[in-house]
N, C-alpha and C positions, 0 to 999 in steps of 0.2 A: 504494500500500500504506500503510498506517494505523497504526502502533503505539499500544498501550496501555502507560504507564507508570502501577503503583500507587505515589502516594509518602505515602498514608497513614501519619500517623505516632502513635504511641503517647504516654503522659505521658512516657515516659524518652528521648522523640528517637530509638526505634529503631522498628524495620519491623516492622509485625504482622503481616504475611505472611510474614516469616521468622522472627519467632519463632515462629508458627503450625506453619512447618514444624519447626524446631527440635525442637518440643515432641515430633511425631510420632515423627519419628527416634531420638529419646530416650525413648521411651515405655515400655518397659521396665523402665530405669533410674527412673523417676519413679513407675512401677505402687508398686516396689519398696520407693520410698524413703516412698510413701502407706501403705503396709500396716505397716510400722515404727515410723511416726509413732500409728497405730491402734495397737498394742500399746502404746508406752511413754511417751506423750506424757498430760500430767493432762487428765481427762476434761472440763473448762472449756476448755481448750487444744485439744481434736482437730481441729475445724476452721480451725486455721490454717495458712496457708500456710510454708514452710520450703526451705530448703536441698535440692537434691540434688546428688550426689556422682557424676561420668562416671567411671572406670578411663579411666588417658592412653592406653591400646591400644585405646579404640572410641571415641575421637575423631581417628583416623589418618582422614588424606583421600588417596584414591585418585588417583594419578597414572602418569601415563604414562613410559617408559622403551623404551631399546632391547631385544629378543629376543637369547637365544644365536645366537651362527653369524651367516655374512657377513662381510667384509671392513670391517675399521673402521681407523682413523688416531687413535693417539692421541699428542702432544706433552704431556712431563710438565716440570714445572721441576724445573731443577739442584737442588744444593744444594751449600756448600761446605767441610763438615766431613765427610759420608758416602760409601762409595764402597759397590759390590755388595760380599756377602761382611761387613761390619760389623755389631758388637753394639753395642745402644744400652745405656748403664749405668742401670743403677736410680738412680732420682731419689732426691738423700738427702733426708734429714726424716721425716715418719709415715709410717706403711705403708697406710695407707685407715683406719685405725681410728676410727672416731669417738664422741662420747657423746651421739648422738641417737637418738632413737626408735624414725627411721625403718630400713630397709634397704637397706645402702651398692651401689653398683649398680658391675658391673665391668666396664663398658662406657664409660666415665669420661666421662659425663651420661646422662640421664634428666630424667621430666616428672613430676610433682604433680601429683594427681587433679583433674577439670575439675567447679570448682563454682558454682552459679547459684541463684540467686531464685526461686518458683516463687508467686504471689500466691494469695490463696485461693480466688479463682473459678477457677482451675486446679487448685488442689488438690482441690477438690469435683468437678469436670468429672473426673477419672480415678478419684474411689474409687470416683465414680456410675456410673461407665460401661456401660451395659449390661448395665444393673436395669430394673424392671418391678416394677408388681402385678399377678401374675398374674390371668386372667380378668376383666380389667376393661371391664366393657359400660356401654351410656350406659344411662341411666334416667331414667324419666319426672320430670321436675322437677316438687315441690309450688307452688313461689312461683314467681318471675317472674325467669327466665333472665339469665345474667348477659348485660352487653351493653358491645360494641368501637365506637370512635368511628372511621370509615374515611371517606375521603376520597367526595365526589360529588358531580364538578364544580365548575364555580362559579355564584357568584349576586350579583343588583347592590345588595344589602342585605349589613350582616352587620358585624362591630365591627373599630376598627381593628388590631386583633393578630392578622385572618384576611387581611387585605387581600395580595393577588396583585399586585404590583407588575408582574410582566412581563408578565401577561396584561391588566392596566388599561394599559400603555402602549401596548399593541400592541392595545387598543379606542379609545385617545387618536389614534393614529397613523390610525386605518382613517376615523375621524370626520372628521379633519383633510384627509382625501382626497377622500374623500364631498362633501362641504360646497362643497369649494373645487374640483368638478369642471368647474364653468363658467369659470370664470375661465382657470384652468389651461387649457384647451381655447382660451380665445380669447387667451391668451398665445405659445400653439404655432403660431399662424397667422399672428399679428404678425407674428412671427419669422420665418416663411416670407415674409412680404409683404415683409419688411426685406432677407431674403437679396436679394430679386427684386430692388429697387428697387438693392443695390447695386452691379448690373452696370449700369446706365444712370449711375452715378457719371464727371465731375465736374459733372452736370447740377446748374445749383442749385434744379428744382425737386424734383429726385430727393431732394438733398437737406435739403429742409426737409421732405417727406413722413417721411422717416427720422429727421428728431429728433422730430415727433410723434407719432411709432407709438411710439419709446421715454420718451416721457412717460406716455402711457395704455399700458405695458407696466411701470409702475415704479407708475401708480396702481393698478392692479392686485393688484401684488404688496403693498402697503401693505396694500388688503383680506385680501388672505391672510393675513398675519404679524398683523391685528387681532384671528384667530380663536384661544380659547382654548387652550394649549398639554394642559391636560385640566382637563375637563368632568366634573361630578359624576358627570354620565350613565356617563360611560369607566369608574369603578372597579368594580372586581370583586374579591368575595374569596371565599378558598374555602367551600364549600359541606361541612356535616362533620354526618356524620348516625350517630344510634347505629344499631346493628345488632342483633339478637339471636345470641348465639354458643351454640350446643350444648355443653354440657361434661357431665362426669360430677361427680356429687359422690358423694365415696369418706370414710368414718371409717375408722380404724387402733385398734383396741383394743390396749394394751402394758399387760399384767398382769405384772406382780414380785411373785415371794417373797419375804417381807422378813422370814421366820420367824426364828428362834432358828437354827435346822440351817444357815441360810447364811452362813458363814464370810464376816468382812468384804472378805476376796478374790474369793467366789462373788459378791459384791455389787456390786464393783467389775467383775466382768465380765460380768455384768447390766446394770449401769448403761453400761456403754461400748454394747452390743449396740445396748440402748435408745435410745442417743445416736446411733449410725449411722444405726438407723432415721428416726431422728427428722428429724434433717438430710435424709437420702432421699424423706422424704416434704412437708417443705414447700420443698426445692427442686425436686424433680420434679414437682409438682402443685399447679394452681393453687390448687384448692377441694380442701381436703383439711382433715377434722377428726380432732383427736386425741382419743382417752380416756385418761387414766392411770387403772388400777387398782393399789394395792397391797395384800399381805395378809399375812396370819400365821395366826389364829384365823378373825379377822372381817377380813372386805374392805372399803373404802372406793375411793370417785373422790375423786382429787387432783386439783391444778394440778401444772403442771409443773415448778416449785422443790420442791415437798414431795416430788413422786413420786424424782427424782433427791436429793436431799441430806438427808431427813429420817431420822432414825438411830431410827425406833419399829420396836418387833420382839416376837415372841410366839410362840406355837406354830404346828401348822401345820395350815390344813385347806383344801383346796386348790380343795374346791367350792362353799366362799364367795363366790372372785373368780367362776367360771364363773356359777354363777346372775345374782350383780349382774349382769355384762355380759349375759347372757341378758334380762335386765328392762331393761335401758338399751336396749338392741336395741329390745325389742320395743315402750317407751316414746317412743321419739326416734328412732329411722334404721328406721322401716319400708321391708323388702327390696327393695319394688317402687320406692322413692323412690333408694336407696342404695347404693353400693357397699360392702359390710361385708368388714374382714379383722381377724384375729386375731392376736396375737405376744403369746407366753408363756414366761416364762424362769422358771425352778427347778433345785433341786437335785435332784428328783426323792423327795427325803424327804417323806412326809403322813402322814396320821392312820389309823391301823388301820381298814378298812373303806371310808375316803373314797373310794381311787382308785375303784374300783368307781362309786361314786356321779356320780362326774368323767365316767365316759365315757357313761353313762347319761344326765348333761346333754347330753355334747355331741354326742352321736348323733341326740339329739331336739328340743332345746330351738337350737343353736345351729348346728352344719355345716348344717342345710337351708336357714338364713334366709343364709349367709356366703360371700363369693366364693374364702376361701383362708384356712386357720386353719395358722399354722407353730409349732412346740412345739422349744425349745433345753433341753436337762438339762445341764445347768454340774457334772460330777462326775469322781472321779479312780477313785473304786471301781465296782463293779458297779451295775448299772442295778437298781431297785428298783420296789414293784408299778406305781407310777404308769406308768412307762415301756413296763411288759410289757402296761398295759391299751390303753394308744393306740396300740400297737402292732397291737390289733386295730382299731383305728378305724383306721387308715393302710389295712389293706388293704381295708375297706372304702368308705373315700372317700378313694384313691387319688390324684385329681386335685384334691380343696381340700384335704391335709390333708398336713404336710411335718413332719417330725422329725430335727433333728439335736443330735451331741454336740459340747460344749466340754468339752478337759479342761484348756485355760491361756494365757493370752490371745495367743497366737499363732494360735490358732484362731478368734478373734473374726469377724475380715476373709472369709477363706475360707470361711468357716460363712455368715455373712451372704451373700454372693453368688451361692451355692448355694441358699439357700432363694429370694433374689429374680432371678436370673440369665433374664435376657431369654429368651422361649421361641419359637421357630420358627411 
């Protein structure tokens, strides 16, 4: 029987397999302590890694103990102040009262909540967890597939940073065999003629036969040990050849209102929404392009510092941004090439007559070329025209077309995993 021992070890000298499991068991607790971090942590800061907090009652470890009933023995020690029948006095000095924080436990101890480390590729591994872009199919690529360098075979060419040491010795080793398979052969019969000769010992011709067999059984072996220990011929290194690898390439359109109507709180949790996403899609996906749109009146493409931190703001008209992107689409990620998706955040406030105009885009111009368009209204009052128009686009494209409400950023997290949450 065989055992396998993992003693893989991590930067901190402990066991990744048991932090690994750790993590699991505590999975919860860490969901928990991600989604908290997403509300109130500064939008520069959300992806880093942070503290979580156990409760000391689900870090209790299960152990064994005796059942009621049965026959048991127990020996207790004396003592020589008490007898049955005695009251013990009240300890003089304070009564439990203390001037801490906490709360005094009357159980006389207790444990402190159990707190750990949690690095940022662990922090992203659970907010991501079992997200998707929905409807994502591969597509004809225009240019020339990305490509993986994978291992095939080996070869007796090739530089010395490929070089296979185990497998050149063990072509060193087979040469060395080969080579010297005569000699070898007529040293193993010596030795038979030596055995022979030494049962006719203490002949002295027997034995002067036997000290020249082990002369030319020593010149022999000279020839052997002359032959290179390896030969250029032996080296080998590995053989690494590109491949072509099928991927999809997918764009993410993320429009913001940056009008006047949205209160620099609505903005802040726009901008967080946007930041989740953002993180979501270039750690989930290899070839993934972003568009920023922002708007007010007029729509513009930004970069990614202007679309998050630039403080310009105006009126509002909301099928500005729809067109542009409509025209980027149709200009740069042609559908047959592309995987197109949408995410649009607003107050829901627009220009008298706009909304109308909005769904009219996006009925014709954009849901037919897109794999999945999601719509967030960030409001505390009543939903307004915009809302009530894509409301009918929802029930007519059903399966690319998602709407949800934020009313404060405890709903950021929850919203988001809803609209991208892994689909069956």
């Amino acid at each position: 029987m065989s055992y396998i021992i993992d003693r893989r070890l991590n930067a901190k000298k402990k066991s990744t397999v048991n932090r690994q499991r750790f993590l699991r068991r505590y999975k919860k607790h860490i969901k928990r302590a991600v989604e908290e971090a997403v509300n109130t942590r500064s939008i520069r800061d959300i992806d880093q890694g942070g503290e979580v907090s156990i409760p000391s009652k689900d870090i209790s470890e299960p152990v064994f103990h005796h059942g009621n009933g049965g026959i048991r023995q127990r020996v207790f020690p004396g003592n020589k102040e008490f007898v049955v029948g005695d009251q013990i006095k009240r300890p003089e000095g304070g009564g439990g009262g203390g001037s801490g924080q906490g709360q005094a436990s009357n159980q006389g101890e207790g444990e402190d909540e159990f707190t750990f480390q949690i690095n940022q590729e662990e922090f992203l591994d659970f907010m991501f967890e079992d997200l998707e872009l929905p409807n994502m199919i591969k597509k004809q690529l225009r240019d020339a597939t990305s490509f993986e360098v994978r291992r095939a075979g080996f070869t007796s060419v090739g530089s010395p940073d490929k070089l296979n040491v185990v497998r050149s010795l063990r072509a060193a080793n087979a040469r060395r065999i080969a080579l010297s398979g005569k000699e070898r052969r007529k040293i193993r019969e010596l030795k038979a003629e030596i055995k022979t000769l030494e049962g006719l010992l203490p002949n002295p011709d027997a034995l002067n036969q036997i000290n020249a067999l082990n002369e030319e059984i020593k010149t022999l072996n000279k020839r052997i040990k002359r032959m290179p220990f390896i030969d250029e011929f032996d080296l080998k290194y590995n053989n690494l050849i590109r491949t072509p690898v099928p991927s999809s390439k997918a764009v993410m359109f993320c429009i913001m209102d940056v009008s006047g109507s949205m209160t620099q709180s609505i903005k802040d949790i726009a901008k967080r929404f946007f930041i989740l996403l953002y993180l979501f899609l270039t750690r989930s996906y290899k070839k993934i392009e972003v568009v920023f749109v922002r708007h007010h009146t007029h729509a513009k493409e930004v970069d990614e510092e202007e679309f998050f931190y630039s403080r310009e703001t105006g009126g509002t008209i909301v099928s500005s941004a729809l067109n542009l992107s409509a025209e980027i689409i149709r200009e740069r990620y042609p559908p047959g090439d592309w995987n197109v998706y949408v995410a649009q955040a607003s107050d829901g406030d627009n220009w008298d007559g706009d909304s109308h105009i909005c769904r009219e885009v996006l009925e014709q111009q954009i849901l037919p070329l897109v794999q999945y368009f999601a719509y967030v209204e960030i409001t505390t009052g009543p939903h307004q025209n915009l809302w009530l128009e894509y409301e009918q686009i929802r029930e007519k494209f059903g399966e690319t077309f998602a709407m949800q409400t934020i009313i404060e950023p405890a709903d950021i997290y929850p919203v988001f995993r809803k609209l991208f949450e892994k689909k069956e």
